[in-house]
N, C-alpha and C positions, 0 to 999 in steps of 0.2 A: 612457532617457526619450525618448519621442516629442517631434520639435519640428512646429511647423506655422507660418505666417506670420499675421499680424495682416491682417485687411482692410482695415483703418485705413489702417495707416501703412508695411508692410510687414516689421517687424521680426520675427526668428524667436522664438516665444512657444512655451514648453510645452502640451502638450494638456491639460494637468488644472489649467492656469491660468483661473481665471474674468474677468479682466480682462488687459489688455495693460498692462506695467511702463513701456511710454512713454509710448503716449497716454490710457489709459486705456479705451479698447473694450471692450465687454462680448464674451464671447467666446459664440457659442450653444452651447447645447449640445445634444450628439446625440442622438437618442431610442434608448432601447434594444431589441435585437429582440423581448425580451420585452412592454416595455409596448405593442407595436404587435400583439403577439398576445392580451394579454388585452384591448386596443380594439377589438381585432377581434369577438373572442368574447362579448364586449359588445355590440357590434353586433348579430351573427348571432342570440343565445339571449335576450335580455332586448329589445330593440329591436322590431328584425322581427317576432315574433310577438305585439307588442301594436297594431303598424301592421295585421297581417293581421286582426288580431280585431277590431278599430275599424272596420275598410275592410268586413267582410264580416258585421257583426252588425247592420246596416240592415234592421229590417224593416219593412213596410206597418200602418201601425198601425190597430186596430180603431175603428170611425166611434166607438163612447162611449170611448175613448181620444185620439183626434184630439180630442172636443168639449172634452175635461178638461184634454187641452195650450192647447186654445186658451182652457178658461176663465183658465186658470192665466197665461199671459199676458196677458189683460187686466186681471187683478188686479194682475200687476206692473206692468204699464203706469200704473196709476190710483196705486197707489202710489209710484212716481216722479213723477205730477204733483204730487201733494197733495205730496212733500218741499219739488221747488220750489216750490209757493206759500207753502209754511211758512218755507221759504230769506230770502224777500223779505221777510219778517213780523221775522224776529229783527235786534237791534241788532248782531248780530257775524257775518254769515251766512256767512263763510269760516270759523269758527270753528266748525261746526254738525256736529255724528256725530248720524247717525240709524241707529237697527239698517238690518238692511239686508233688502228688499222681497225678496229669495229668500230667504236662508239664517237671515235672522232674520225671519221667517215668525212664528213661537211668541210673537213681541215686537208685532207688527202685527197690526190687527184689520182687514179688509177687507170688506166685505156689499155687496152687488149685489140690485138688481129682479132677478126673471125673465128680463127682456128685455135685462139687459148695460148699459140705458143708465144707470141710477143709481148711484154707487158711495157708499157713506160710509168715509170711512179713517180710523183711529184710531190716535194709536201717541204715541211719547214723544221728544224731541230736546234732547241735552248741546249747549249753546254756551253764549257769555260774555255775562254782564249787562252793562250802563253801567261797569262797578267792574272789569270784567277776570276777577272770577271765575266758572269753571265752575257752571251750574246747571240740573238737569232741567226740559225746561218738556212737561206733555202738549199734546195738541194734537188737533185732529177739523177734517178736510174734506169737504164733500160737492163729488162731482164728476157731472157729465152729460157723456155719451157720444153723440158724434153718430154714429148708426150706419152714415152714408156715406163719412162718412173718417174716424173712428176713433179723434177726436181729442179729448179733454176740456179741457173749461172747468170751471172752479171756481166756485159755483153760493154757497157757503157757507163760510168757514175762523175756527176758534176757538182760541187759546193762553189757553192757563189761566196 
């Protein structure tokens, strides 16, 4: 049986000891050569070549592609204003889930003028009544868009 010393305290302690019998130090333990090769291999085959794909799948995107990224952002944009205003409107407004202005998309209704400055936002928000319990309330904001700094003001907001 291998002995090795405690860092602790100095006492000679078995290697397959997980603590020291004096003082009680945790003893660490060694890493084997193997897990340090399938880390590796981890590394090299699964890792790396999603960094290299990420890093060099950048392309130049086409001008009615750009215009679609950027309508698509200011629809989310408008859609996080109207949550806050609606945030401020509820009696429990830490308590407030609204789908969510990307991925719950399908849940959110969003309409724009032509010209990006008008938006209307429709959608639905779980928070607590007076009473504590959970309940849907819908909701519609109209926001306007100042086309120089890009910032809306809330023009209109309705809780059903």
């Amino acid at each position: 049986m291998a002995m090795t010393k405690c860092k602790e305290c100095g006492t000679e302690i078995s290697t397959k000891a997980a603590a020291c019998p004096k003082c009680g130090a945790v003893m660490p333990k060694k890493t084997s050569g193997c897990a340090m090769i399938v880390g590796a291999c981890f590394a090299i085959f699964i890792v790396a070549p999603m960094v290299m794909v990420s890093v060099g799948s950048k392309k130049p995107l086409s001008p009615e592609a750009q215009k679609q990224q950027e309508a698509e952002q200011l629809a989310t944009d408008a859609c996080e204003a109207a949550k806050k205003a609606i945030t401020g409107a509820l009696k429990a407004p830490s308590t407030a889930e609204f789908p969510g202005c990307f991925l719950g998309r399908d849940q959110i209704e969003i309409r724009s003028n032509p010209e990006k400055t008008i938006y209307m936002v429709r959608s639905w928000v779980d928070s607590q009544n007076s009473f504590g319990a959970m309940v849907r309330t819908k909701w519609a904001v109209e926001l306007a868009r100042d086309p120089k700094t890009g910032r809306f003001e809330v023009k209109k907001a309705a809780v059903d």
